[in-house]
C-alpha positions as CSV (number, residue, x, y, z in Angstrom):
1,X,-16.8,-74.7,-46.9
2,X,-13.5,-74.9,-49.0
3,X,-10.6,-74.7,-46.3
4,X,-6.6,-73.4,-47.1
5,X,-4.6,-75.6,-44.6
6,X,-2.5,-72.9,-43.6
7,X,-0.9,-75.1,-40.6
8,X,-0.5,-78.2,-38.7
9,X,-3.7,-77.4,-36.5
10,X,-5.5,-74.9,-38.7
11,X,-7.3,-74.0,-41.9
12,X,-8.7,-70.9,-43.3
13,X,-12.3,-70.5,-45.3
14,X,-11.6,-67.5,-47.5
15,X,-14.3,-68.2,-49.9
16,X,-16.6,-64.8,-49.0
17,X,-14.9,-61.5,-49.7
18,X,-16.0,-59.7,-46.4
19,X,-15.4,-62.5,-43.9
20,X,-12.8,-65.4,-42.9
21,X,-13.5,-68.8,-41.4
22,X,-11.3,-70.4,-38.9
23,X,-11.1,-73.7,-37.9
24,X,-8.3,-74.3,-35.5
25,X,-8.1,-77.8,-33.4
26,X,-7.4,-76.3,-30.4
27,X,-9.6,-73.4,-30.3
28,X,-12.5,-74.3,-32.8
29,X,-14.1,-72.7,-35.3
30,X,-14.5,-68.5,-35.6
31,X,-15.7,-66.5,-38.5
32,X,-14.1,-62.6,-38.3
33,X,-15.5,-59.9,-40.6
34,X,-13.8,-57.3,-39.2
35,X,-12.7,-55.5,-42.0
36,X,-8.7,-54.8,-40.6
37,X,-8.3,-58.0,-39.4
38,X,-9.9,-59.5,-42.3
39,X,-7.8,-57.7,-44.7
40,X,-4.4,-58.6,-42.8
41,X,-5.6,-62.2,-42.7
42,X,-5.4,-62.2,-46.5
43,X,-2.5,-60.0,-46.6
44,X,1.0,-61.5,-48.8
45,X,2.9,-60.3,-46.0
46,X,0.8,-62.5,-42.8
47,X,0.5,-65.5,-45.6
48,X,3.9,-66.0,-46.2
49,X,4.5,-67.1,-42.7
50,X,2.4,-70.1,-43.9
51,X,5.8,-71.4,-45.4
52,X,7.7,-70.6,-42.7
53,X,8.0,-72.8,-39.9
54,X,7.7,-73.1,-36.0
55,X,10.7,-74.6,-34.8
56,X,13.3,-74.3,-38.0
57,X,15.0,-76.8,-38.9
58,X,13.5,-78.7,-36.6
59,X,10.2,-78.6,-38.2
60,X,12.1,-78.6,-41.9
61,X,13.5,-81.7,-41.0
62,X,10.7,-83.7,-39.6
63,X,12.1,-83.9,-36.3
64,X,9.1,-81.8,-34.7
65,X,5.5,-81.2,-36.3
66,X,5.0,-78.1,-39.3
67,X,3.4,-75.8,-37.0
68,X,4.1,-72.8,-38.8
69,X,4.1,-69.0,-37.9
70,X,0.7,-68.4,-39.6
71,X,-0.8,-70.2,-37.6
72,X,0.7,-69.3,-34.2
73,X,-0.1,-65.7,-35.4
74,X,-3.7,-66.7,-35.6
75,X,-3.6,-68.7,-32.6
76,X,-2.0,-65.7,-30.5
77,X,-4.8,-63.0,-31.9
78,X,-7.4,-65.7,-31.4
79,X,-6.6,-65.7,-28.1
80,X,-6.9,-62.3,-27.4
81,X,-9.8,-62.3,-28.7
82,X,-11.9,-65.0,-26.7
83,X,-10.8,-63.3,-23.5
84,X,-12.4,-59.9,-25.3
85,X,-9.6,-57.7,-25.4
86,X,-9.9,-55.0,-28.2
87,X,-9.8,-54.8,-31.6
88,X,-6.6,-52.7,-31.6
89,X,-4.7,-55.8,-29.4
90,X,-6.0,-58.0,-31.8
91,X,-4.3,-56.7,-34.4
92,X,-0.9,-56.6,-32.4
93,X,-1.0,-60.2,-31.6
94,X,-1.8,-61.3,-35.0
95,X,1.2,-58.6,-36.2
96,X,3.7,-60.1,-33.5
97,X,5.8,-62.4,-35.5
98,X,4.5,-60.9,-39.2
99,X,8.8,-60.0,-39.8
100,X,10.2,-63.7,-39.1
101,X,12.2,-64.8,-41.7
102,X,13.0,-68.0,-43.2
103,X,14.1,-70.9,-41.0
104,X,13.0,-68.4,-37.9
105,X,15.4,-68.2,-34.9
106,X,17.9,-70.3,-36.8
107,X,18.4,-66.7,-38.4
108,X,19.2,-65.4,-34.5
109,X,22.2,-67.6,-34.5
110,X,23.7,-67.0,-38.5
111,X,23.1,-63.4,-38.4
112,X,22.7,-61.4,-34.9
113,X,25.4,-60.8,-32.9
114,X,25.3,-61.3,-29.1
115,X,22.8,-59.0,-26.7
116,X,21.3,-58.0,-30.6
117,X,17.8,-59.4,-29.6
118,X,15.9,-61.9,-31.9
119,X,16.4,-60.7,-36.0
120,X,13.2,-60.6,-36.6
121,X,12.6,-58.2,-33.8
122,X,15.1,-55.7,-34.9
123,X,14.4,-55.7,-38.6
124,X,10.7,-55.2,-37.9
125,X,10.3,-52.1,-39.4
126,X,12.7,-53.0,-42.5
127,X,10.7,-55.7,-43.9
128,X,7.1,-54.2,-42.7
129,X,7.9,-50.6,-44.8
130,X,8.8,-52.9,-48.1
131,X,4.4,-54.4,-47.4
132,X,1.3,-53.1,-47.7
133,X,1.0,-53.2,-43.7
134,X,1.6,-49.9,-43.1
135,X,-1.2,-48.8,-45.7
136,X,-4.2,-51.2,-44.0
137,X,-3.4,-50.0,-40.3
138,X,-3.5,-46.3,-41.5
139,X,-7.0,-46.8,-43.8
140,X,-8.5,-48.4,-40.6
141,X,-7.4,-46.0,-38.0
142,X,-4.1,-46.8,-36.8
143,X,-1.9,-44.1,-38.8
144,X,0.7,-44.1,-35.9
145,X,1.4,-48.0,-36.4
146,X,1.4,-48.4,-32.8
147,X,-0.3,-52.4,-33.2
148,X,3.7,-52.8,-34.7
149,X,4.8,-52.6,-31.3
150,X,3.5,-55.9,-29.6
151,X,5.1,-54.8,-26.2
152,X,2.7,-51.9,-25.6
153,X,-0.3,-54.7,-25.5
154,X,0.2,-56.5,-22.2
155,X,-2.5,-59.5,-23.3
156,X,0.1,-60.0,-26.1
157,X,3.6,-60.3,-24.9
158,X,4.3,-60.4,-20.9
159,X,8.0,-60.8,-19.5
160,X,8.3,-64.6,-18.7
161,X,7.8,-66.5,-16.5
162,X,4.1,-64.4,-16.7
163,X,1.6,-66.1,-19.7
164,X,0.9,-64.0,-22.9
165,X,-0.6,-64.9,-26.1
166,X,2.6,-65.2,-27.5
167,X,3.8,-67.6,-25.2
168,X,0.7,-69.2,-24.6
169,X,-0.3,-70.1,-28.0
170,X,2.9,-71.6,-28.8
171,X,2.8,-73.4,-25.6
172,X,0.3,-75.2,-26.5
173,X,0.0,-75.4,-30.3
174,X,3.8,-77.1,-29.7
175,X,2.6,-79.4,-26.1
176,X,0.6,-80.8,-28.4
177,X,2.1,-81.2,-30.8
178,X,5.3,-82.9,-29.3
179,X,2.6,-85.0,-27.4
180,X,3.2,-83.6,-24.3
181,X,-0.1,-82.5,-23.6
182,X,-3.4,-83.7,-24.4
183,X,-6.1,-81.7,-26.9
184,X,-8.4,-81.9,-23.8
185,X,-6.1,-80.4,-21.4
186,X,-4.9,-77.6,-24.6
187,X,-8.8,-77.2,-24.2
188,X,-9.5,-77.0,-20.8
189,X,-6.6,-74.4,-20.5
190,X,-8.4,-72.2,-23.0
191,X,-11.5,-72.6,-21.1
192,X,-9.7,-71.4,-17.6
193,X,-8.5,-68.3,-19.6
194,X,-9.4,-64.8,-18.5
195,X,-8.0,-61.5,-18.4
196,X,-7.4,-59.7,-15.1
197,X,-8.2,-57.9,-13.5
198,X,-10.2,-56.8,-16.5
199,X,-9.1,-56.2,-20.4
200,X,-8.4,-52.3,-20.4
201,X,-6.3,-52.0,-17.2
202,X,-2.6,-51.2,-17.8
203,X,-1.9,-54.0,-15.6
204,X,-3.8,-56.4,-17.4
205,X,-2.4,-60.1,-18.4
206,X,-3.9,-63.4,-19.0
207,X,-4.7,-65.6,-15.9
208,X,-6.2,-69.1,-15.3
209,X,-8.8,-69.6,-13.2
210,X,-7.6,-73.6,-11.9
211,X,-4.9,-74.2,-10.1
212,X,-4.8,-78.1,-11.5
213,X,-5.0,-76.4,-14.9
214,X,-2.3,-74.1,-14.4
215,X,0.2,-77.1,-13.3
216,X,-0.6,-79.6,-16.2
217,X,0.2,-76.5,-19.1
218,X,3.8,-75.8,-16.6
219,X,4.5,-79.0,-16.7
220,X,3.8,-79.8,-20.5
221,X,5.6,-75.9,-21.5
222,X,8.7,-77.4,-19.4
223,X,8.8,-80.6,-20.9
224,X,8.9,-79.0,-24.3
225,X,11.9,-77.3,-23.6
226,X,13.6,-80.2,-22.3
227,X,12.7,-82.5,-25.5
228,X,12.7,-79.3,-27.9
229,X,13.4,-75.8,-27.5
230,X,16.1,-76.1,-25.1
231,X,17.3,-79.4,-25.9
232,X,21.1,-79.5,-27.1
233,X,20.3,-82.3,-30.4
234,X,18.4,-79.5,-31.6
235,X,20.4,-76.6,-31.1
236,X,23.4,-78.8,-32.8
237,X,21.2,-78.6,-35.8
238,X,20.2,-74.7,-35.4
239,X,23.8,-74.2,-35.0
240,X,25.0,-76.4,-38.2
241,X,22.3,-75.0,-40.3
242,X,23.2,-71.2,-39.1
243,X,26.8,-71.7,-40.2
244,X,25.3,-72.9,-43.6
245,X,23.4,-69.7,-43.8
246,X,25.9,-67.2,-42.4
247,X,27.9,-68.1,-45.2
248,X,25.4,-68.6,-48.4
249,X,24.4,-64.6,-47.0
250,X,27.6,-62.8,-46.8
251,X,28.9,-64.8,-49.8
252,X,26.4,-62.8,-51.5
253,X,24.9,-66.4,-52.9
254,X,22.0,-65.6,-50.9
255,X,20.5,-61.7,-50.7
256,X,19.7,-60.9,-46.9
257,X,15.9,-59.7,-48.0
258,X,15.3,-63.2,-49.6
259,X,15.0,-63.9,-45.6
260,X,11.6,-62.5,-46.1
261,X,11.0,-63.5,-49.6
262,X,11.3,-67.1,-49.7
263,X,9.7,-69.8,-47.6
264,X,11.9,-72.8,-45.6
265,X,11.5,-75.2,-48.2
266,X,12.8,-72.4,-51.1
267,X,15.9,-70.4,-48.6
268,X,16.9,-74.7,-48.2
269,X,16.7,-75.1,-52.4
270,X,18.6,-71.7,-52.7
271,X,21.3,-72.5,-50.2
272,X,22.0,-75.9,-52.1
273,X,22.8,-73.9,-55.3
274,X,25.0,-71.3,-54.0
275,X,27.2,-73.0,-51.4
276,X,29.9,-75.1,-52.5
277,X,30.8,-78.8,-52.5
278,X,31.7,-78.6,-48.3
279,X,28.3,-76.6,-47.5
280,X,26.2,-79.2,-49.8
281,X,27.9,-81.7,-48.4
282,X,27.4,-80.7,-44.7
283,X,23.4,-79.9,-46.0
284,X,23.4,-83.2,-47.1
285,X,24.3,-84.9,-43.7
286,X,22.2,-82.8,-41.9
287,X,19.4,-84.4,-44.2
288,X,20.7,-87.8,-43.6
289,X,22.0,-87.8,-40.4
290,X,18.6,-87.9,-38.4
291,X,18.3,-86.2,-34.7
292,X,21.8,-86.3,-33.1
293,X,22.5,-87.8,-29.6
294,X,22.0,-85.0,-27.0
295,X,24.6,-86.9,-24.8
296,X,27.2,-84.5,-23.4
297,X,26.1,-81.8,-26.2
298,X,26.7,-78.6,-24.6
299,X,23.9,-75.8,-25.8
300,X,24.5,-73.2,-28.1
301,X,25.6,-69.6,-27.1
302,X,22.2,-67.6,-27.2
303,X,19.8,-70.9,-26.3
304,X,17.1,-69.9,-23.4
305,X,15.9,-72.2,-20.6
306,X,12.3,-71.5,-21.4
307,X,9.6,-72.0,-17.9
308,X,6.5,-70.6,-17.0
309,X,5.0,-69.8,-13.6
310,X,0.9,-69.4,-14.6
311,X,-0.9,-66.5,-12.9
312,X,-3.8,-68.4,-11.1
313,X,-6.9,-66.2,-10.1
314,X,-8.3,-66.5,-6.8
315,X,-11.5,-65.3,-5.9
316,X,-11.5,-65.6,-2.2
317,X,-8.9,-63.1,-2.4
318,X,-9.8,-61.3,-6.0
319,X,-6.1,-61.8,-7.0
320,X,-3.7,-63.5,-9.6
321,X,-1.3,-65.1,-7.7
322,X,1.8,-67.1,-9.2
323,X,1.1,-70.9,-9.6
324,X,4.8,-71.3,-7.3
325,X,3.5,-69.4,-4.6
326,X,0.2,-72.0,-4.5
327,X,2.1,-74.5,-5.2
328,X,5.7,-75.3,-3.2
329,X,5.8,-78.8,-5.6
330,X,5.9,-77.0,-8.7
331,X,8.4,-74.6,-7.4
332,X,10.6,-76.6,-6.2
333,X,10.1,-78.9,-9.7
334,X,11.1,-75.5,-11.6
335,X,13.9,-74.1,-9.6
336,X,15.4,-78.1,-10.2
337,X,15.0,-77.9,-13.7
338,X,16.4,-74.3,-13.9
339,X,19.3,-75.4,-12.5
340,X,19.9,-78.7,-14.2
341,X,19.5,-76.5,-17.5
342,X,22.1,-74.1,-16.2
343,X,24.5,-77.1,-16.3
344,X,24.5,-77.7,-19.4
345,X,25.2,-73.9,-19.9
346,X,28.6,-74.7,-17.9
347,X,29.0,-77.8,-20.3
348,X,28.4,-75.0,-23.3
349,X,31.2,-72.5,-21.6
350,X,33.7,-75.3,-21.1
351,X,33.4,-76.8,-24.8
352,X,34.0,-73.0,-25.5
């Protein structure tokens, strides 16, 4: 087979019309010849996500790996799938993130305005109406475009601190990757996957079926928002980089629906040009610069302290009970960290 690697963990096999290969390191190898999904998986719309990245400018940088949105996409509808939820909730969770933009939620920070919600959330519907995804859901059933609305699919998106595939596959796709958890334990998490109580309740979500499971993926989730996601070096950049593109957009240097027409490394090129000599110049040291020094940086306005508290299914008592409740360490461990995130929340207000 002739593979397309389409992210840091995955490849695609697109070489037979009515079929596509994947090969994903975390989750192995799976062929789909269902026509919607294999149509959307060689959609222009899903396929530009392969040039956008995971974590920004971050990832654009080389501070964090180039796990990109394709593949998180995949990753989240893959997972739906191996616990057997429909066809229809397939589609949602590979849909899910199909309206990020450029530089993803570094675009949260340059254009939305506070309470707004992420961007790409809100401008769903503007970007999907200018694709052909509206056309493929209605020829294969879905005229109403309800898969659009990942929050009617509870296997898909879950409030936090509950697991979903959203927020399980980039859970582990970024442990991982940041080295914070092992391929065997991303494995064995996938393997203690199930849906409860069964795939077409309204009350469904994804459990895992042990304990010790449950507390290695908490543990390597919170550690990946105290060296990543919520980590104040790396919001200095978001923040930096959002200023850079707050004002290369309303300049009009930059059209707003080139967000969704050109990849990282082309939104960085086109920035360059249209800025002037104080935005190249602050590009520039962002480029040279390297990670800066977290110490006493407060975190941006808009940042989330990101935990999870693992539904854990226990057959003595045919329930999904929080990993907190079964486990008083872990609790305590996240109510700590909670609040020694909160801190530097008070840090943020007083550098305000």
């Amino acid at each position: 087979m002739s593979y397309l690697k389409v992210g840091y963990f995955q490849a695609l096999d697109l070489s037979l019309e009515n079929q596509v290969t994947i090969q994903d390191q975390l989750y192995g190898s799976h062929t789909i010849s269902d026509p919607i999904l294999n149509e959307l998986l060689r959609s222009p719309a899903l396929a530009r996500l392969i040039g956008v990245r995971q974590h920004g400018i971050s990832a654009f940088l080389n501070f964090t790996p180039p796990i990109t949105r394709f593949e998180h996409s995949v990753g989240a509808f893959l997972l739906v799938r191996l616990v057997g939820g429909c066809i229809e909730e397939q589609v949602a969770a590979l849909l899910h993130d199909v309206s990020h933009t450029a530089m993803s939620h570094v675009v949260d920070f340059a254009l939305s305005e506070p309470g707004d919600g992420s961007f790409h959330e809100v401008h769903k519907m503007r970007f999907v109406n200018t694709t052909q995804i509206p056309d493929i859901l209605t020829t294969h059933g879905f005229g109403d475009l309800k898969p659009l609305d990942e929050e009617m699919y509870p296997l898909v998106e879950q409030p936090a601190p509950h697991l979903c595939a959203d927020r399980l596959d980039y859970g582990l796709r970024d442990a991982v990757g940041f080295g914070n958890l092992s391929l065997e334990d991303a494995q064995r998490t996938i393997a203690s996957l199930k849906a409860f109580p069964n795939t077409t309740s309204s009350h469904r979500l994804l459990v895992l079926q042990d304990q010790d499971v449950a507390l290695t993926l908490a543990r390597g989730y919170m550690t990946c928002d105290r060296d990543v996601w919520g980590n104040p070096a790396h919001g200095n950049l978001y923040t930096r980089t959002a200023e850079l593109m707050r004002s290369s957009i309303r300049s009009g240097g930059v059209g707003e629906e080139e967000l969704w027409t050109l990849s990282d490394k082309e939104f960085w090129t086109k920035m360059r040009e249209v800025l002037d000599s104080h935005g190249r110049q602050a590009m520039e040291r962002l480029e040279s610069e390297g990670l800066p020094n977290d110490k006493d940086l407060p975190l941006p306005s808009g940042a989330k302290v990101r935990t999870i508290d693992p539904d854990v299914y226990v057959p003595s008592s045919d329930k999904a009970v929080p990993l907190s409740v079964l486990c008083p360490q872990y609790a305590a461990e996240r109510e700590q960290y909670i609040l020694a995130r909160k801190a530097l929340y008070e840090v943020s207000s007083s550098h305000a």
